[in-house]
C-alpha positions as semicolon CSV with decimal commas, in nm:
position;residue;x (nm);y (nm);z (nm)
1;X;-7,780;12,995;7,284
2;X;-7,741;12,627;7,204
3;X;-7,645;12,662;6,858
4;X;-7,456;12,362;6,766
5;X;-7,507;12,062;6,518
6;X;-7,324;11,711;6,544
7;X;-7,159;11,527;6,812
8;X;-6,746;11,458;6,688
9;X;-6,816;11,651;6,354
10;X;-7,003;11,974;6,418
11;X;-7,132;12,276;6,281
12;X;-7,169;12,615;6,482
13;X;-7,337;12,884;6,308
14;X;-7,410;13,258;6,312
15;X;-7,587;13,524;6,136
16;X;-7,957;13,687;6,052
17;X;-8,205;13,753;5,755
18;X;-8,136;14,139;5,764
19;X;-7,752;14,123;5,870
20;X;-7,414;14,161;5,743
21;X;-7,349;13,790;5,678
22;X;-7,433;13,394;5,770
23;X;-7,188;13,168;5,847
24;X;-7,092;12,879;6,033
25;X;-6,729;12,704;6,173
26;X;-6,746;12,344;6,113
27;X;-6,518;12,132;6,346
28;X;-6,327;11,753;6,304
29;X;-6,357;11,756;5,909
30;X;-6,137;11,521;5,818
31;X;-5,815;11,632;5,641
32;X;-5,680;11,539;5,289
33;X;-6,062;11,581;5,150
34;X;-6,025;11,743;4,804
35;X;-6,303;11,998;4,721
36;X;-6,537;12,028;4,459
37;X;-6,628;12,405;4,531
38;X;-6,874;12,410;4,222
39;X;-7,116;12,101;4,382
40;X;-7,102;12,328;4,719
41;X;-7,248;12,600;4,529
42;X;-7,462;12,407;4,313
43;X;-7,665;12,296;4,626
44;X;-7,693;12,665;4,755
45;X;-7,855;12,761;4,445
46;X;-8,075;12,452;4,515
47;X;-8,194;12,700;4,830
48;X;-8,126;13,007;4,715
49;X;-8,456;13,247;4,667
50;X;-8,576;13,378;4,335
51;X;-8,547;13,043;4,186
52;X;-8,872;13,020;3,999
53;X;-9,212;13,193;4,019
54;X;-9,337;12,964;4,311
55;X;-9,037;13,085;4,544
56;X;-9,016;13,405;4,757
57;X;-8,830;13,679;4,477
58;X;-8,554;13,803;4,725
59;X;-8,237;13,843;4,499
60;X;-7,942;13,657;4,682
61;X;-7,628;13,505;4,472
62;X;-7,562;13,328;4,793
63;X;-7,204;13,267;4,713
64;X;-6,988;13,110;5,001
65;X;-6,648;13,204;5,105
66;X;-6,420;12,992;5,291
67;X;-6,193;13,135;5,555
68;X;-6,035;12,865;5,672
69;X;-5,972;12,508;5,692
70;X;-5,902;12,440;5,307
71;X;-5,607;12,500;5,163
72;X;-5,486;12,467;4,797
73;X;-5,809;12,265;4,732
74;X;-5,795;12,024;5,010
75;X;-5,894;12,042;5,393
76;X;-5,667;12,069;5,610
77;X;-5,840;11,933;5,967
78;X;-5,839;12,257;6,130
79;X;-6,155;12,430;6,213
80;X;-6,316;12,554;5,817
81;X;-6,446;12,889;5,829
82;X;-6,693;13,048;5,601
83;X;-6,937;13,327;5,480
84;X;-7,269;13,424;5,292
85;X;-7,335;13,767;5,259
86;X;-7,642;13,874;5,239
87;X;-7,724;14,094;4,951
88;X;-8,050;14,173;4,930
89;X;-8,235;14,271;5,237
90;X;-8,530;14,521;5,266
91;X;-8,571;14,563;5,621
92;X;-8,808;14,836;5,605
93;X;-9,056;14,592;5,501
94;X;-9,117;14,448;5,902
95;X;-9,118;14,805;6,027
96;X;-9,475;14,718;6,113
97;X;-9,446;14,423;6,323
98;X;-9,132;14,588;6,553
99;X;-9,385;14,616;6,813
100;X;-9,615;14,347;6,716
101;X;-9,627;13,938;6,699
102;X;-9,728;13,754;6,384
103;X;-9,968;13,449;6,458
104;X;-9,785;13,109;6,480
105;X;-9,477;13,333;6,438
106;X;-9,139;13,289;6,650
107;X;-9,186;13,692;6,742
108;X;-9,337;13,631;7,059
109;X;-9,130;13,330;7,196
110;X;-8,797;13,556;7,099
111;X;-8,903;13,824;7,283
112;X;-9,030;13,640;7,585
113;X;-8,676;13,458;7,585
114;X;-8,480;13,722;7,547
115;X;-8,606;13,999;7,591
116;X;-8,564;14,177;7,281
117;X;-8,578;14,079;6,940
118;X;-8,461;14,125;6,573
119;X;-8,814;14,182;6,359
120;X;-8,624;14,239;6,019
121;X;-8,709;13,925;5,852
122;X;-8,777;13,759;6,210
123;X;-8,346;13,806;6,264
124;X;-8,192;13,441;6,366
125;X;-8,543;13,259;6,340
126;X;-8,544;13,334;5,966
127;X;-8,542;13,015;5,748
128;X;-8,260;13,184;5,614
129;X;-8,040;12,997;5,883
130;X;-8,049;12,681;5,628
131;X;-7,805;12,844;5,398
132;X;-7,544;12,740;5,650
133;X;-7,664;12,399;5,700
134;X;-7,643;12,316;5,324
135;X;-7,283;12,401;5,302
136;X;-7,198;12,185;5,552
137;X;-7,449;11,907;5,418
138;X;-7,238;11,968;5,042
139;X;-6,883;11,863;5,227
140;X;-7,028;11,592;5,392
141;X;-7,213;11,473;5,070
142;X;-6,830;11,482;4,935
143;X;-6,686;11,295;5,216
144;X;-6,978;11,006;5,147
145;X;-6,904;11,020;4,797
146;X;-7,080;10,627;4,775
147;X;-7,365;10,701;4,969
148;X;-7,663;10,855;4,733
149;X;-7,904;11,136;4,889
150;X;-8,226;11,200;4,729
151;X;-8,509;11,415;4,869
152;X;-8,829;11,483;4,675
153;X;-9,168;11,652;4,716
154;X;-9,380;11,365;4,791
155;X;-9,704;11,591;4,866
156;X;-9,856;11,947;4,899
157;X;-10,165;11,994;5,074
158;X;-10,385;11,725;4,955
159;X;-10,187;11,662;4,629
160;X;-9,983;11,350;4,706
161;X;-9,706;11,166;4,509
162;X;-9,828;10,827;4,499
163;X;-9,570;10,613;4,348
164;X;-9,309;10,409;4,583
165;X;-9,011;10,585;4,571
166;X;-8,841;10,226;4,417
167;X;-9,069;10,386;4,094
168;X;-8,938;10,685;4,091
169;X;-8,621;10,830;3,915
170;X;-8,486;11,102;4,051
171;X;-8,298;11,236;3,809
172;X;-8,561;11,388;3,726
173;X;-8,625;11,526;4,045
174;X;-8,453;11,880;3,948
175;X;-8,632;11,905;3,613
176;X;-8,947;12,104;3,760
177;X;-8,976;12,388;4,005
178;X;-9,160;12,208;4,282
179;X;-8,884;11,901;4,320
180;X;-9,101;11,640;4,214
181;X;-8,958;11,357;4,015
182;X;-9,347;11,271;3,902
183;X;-9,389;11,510;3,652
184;X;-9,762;11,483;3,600
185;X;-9,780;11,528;4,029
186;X;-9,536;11,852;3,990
187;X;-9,789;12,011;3,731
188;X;-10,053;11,957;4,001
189;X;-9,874;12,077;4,248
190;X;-9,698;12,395;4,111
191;X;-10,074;12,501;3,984
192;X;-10,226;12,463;4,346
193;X;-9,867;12,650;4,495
194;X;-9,940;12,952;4,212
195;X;-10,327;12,925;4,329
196;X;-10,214;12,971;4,711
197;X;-9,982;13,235;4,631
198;X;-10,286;13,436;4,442
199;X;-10,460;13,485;4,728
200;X;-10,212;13,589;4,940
201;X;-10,187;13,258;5,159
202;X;-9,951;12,978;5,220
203;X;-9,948;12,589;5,169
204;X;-9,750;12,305;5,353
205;X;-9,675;11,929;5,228
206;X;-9,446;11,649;5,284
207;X;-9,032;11,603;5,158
208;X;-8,940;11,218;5,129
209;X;-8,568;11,132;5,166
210;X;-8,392;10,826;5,026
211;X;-8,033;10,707;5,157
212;X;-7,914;10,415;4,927
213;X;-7,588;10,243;4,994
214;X;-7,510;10,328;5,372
215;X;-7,301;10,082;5,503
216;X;-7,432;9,829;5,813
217;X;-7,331;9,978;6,165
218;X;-7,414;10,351;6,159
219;X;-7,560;10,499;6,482
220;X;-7,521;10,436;6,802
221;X;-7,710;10,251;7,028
222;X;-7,852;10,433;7,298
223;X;-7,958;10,825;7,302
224;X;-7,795;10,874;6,955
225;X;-7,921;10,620;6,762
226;X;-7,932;10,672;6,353
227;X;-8,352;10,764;6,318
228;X;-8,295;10,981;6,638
229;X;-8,002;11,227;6,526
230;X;-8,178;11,225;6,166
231;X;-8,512;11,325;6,341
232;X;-8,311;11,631;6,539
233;X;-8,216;11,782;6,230
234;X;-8,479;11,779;6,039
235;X;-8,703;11,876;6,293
236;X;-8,477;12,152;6,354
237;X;-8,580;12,310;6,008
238;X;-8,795;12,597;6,014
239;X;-9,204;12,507;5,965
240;X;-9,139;12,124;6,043
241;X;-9,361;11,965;6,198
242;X;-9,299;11,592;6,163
243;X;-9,051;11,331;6,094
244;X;-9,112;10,917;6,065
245;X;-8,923;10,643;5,898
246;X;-8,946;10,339;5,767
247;X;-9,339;10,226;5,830
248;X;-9,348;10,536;6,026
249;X;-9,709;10,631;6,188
250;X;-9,829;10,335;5,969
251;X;-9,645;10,046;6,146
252;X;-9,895;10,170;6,414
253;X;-10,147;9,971;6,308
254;X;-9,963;9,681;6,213
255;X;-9,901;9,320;6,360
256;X;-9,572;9,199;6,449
257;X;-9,623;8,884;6,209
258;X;-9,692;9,183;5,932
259;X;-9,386;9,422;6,030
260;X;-9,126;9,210;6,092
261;X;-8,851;9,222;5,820
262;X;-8,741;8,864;5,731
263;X;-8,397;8,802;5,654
264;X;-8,254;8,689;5,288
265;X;-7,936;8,448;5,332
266;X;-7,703;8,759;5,215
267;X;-7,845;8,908;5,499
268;X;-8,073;9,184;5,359
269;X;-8,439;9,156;5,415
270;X;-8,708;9,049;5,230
271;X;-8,880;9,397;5,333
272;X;-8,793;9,733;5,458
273;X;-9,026;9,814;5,672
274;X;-8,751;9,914;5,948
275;X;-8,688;10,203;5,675
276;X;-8,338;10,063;5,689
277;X;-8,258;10,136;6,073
278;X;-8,274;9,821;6,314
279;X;-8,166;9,880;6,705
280;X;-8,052;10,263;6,569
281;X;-7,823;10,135;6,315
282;X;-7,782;10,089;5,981
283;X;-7,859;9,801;5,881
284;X;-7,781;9,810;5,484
285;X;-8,090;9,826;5,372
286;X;-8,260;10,159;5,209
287;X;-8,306;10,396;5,468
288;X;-8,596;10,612;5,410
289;X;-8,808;10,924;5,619
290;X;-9,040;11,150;5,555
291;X;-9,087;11,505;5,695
292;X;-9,386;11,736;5,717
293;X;-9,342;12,144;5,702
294;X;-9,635;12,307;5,779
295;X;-9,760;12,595;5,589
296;X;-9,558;12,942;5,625
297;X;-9,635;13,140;5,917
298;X;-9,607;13,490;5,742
299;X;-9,939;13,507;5,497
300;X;-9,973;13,846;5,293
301;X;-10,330;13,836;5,449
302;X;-10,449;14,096;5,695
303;X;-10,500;13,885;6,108
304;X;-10,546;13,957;6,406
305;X;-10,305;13,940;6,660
306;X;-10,167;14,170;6,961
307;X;-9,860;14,438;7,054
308;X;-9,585;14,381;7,276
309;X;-9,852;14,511;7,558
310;X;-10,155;14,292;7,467
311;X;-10,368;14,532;7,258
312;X;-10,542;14,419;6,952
313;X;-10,349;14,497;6,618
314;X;-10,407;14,402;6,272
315;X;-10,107;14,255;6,097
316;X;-10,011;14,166;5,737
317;X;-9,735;14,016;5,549
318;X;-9,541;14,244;5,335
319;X;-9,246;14,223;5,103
320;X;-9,105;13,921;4,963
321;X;-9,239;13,513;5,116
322;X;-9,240;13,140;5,003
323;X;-9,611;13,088;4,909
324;X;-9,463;12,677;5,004
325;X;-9,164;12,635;5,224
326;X;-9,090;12,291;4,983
327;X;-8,903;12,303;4,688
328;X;-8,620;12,547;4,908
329;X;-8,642;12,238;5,173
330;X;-8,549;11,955;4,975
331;X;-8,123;12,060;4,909
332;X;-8,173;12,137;5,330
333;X;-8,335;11,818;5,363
334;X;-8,079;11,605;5,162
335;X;-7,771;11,794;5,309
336;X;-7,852;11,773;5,658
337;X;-7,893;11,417;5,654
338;X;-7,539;11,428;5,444
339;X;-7,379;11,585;5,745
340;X;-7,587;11,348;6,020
341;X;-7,452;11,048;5,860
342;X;-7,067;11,199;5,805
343;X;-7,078;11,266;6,189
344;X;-7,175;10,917;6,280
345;X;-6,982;10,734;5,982
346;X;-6,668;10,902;6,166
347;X;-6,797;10,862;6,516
348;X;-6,827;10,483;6,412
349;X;-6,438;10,515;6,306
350;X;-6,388;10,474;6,656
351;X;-6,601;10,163;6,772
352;X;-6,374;9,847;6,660
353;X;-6,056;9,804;6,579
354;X;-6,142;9,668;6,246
355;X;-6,298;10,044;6,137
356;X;-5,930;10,150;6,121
């Protein structure tokens, strides 16, 4: 299994929903770094479950451990090891899918790849997996202590966030349960979450990120340019569906006369529509993306669907399920991108003489 993030700085991970443990070994962290341990933990109870009343109710403290890597407070360059057990599992809830695929599901694509497949809480293709992205997003956020990371729920179904993220402050971001930092959007959008949840169905949306204060000459050039390696990750996230930046799917219909961003004498530009990325590089300007999540796959709704030998079954959620994969995604949004940029700010280290 290819099961690796990051090109010089890199993140391998293991674990599933119903196991022992999650956890991850994250190579070529740069020694000397000393850690804030309570900010790393702060962003997994960003993710964690049983958050609010719009979040799936599994019980998880989601503490980390470090095994390696850091010692008295500081990392140390060698590989850094660490742990999240899982707490709270109730596996005999998917007792009645172990011989049958959930629609739009990863059950049948597991089993066709391998042969065999772990149904507790869909095993490694659980959104779980994020927990170990976010703690290696949190020691990259520490490493780019100057650059700012802020993702938001910008829409869920047809409820949209209107306002230009320069409009928006997002400290306030954290002060509702959706992730919203429009507070009179969040209302709407928590009451059509709770409405989804009442019937037993599931709702996707849209996360915006903003990156302020990246400095010019991150990414390279060619097949790992700065929108590319951004677009990876977050497409790697469970129920994504879409990723653009800058003018996006928009820029589409646009002329060149219209798009093009002119430069200021300070050499910034008058306009962002490059979202902040020119030639797949920084270019100091705000970078910006959106991603789209589609609605949960698991619905506490009775479907139809098959067995592992083609007959017709019936099949229905059960147990505990995000009615909206959103306000979990946004610390997984934010700290992937951390780590994506902390791999290419070092990577970048290395490209002139001058870096050093």
């Amino acid at each position: 299994m290819l099961n690796t993030l990051g090109n010089l700085l890199s993140l391998t991970t293991f674990g599933e929903s119903h196991g022992l443990a999650y956890g991850g070994i994250i190579n070529n962290f740069p020694a000397g770094l000393t850690v804030d341990f309570d900010k790393i933990q702060y962003e997994l109870d960003r993710r964690k479950p049983g958050q609010s009343a719009i979040v799936t109710q599994r019980k998880e403290s989601d503490t980390v451990k470090f095994l390696s890597g850091i010692f008295d407070g500081k990392t140390t360059g060698t590989p850094i090891g660490f742990i999240i057990e899982n707490e709270n599992q109730k596996s005999k809830d998917y007792d009645h899918i172990a011989n049958s695929y959930r629609p739009s599901h990863a059950d049948f694509t597991y089993d066709q790849k391998f042969g065999l497949r772990d149904y507790r809480g869909g095993g490694k293709s659980s959104a779980r997996e994020t927990i170990n992205w976010v703690v290696a997003g949190a020691l990259a956020k520490q490493l780019l202590s100057t650059i700012e990371i802020n993702a938001y729920v910008s829409s869920v179904g047809e409820i949209f966030c209107e306002k230009p993220y320069q409009a928006l402050d997002f400290s306030k971001t954290e002060s509702n349960e959706v992730r919203c930092p429009d507070a009179e959007i969040a209302e709407k959008m928590i009451e059509r979450i709770k409405e989804i949840k009442k019937e037993g169905n599931t709702i996707g949306g849209t996360i915006t990120c903003v990156i302020k204060n990246v400095p010019v000459g991150i990414g390279e050039p060619v097949f790992s340019k700065l929108q590319a390696e951004l677009g990876k990750a977050m497409l790697n996230i469970n129920a994504a569906k879409g990723f653009e930046y800058g003018s996006g799917f928009c820029g589409a219909k646009m002329t060149g006369k219209e798009h093009n961003d002119l430069f200021n004498e300070d050499f910034t530009t008058k306009s962002n529509l490059s979202g902040g990325i020119q030639g797949g590089i920084s270019n100091g300007m705000d970078i910006y993306f959106r991603v789209a999540f589609k609605p949960i796959a698991t619905i506490l709704r009775p479907q139809e669907s098959v067995d592992k030998d083609g007959n017709p079954v019936i099949v229905e959620g059960k147990g505990r399920h995000d009615p909206c994969v959103l306000p979990r995604a946004v610390p997984v949004v934010e700290n992937l991108a951390a780590f994506v940029l902390a791999d290419l700010f070092l990577i970048n280290k290395t490209r002139n003489i001058n870096n050093f």
